[in-house]
MDTraj code that builds the backbone (N, CA, C; nanometers):
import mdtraj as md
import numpy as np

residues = "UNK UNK UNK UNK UNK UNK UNK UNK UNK UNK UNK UNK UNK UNK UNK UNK UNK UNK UNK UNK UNK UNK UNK UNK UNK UNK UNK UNK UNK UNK UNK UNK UNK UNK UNK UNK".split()
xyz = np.array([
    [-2.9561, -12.4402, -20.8064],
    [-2.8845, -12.3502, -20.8985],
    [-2.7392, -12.3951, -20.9128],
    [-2.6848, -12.3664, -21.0178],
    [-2.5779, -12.4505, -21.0374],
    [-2.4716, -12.3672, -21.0040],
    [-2.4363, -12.1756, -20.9842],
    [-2.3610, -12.0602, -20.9548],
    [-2.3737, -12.1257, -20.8104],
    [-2.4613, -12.2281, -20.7285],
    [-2.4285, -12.2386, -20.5640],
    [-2.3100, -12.3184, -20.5253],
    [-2.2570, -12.2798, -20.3995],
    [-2.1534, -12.3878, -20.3894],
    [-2.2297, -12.4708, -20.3033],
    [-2.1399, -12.6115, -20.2764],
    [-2.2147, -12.6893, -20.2219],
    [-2.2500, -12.6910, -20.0691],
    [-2.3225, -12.6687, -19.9778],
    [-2.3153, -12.7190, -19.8231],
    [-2.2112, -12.7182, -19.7439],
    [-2.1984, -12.6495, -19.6412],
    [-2.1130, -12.6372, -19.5944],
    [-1.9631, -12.5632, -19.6702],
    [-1.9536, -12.5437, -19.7514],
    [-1.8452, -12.4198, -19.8143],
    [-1.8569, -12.3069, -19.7935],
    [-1.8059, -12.2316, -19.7195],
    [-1.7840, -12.0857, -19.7134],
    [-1.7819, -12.0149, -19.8622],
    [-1.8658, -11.9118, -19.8033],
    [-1.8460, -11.7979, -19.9583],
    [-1.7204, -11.7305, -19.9479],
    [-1.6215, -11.7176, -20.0602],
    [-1.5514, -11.6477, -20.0708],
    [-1.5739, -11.4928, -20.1269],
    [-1.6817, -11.4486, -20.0967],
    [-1.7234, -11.2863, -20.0900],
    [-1.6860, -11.1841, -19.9932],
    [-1.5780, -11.1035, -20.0592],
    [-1.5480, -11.0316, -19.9406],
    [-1.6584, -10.9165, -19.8322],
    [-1.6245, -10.8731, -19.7627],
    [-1.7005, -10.7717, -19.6950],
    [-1.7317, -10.6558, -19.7690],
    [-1.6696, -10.6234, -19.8461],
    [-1.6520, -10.4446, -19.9155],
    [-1.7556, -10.5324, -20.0427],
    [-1.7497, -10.6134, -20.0898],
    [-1.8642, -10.7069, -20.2043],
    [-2.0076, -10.6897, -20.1658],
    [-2.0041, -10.7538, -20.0362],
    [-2.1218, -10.7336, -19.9899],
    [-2.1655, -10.5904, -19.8916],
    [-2.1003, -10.5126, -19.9044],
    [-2.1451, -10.3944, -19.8278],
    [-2.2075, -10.3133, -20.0031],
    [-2.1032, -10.3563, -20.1066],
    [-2.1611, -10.2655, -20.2292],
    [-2.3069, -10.2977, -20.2733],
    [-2.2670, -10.4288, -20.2856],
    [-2.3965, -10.5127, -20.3101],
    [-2.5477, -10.4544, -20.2143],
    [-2.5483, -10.4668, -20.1040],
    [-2.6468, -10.4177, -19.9783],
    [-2.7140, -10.2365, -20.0839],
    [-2.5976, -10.1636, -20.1119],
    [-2.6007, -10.0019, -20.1116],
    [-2.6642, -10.0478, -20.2375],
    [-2.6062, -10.0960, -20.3131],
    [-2.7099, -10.0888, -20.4526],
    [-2.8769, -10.1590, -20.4751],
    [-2.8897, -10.2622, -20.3825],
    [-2.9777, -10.3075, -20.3426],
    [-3.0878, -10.1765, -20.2762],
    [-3.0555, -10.1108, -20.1612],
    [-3.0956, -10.0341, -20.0978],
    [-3.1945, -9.8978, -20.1931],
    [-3.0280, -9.8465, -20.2703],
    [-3.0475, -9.7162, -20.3438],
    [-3.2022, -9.8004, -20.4603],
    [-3.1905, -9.9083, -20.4952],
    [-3.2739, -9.9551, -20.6359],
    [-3.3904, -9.9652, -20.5568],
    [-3.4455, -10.0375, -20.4343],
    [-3.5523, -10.0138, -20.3187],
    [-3.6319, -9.8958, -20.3570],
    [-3.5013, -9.7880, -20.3194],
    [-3.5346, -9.6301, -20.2903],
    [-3.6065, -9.5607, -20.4061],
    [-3.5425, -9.6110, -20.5477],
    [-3.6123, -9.5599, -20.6722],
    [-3.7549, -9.6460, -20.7522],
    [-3.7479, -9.7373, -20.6895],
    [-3.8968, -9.7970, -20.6740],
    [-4.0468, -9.7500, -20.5784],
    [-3.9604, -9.7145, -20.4714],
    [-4.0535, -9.6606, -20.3835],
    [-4.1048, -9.5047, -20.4449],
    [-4.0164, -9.4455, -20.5039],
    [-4.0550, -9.3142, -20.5550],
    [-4.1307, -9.3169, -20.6660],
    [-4.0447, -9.3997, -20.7401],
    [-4.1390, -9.4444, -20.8857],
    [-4.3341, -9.4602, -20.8532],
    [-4.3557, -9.5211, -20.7108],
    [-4.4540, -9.6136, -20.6944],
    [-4.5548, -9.4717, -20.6812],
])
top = md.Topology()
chain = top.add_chain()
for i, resn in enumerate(residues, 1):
    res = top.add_residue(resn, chain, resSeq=i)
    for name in ("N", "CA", "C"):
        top.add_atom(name, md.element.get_by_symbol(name[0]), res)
traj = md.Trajectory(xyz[None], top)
């Protein structure tokens, strides 16, 4: 994919990015499972 950085580069994604990211992930899980 070409959005990757290369090997060995650190992501510059902060913590609070990926904690939002995780919750929205989670909550969209949650409305699938109900949907199902």
């Amino acid at each position: 994919m070409h959005g990757q950085p290369p090997p060995g580069k650190p992501f510059d994604i902060s913590e609070r990015t990926i904690r939002f990211a995780l919750r929205a992930l989670s909550a969209m899980i949650c409305r699938i499972d109900e949907a199902a």
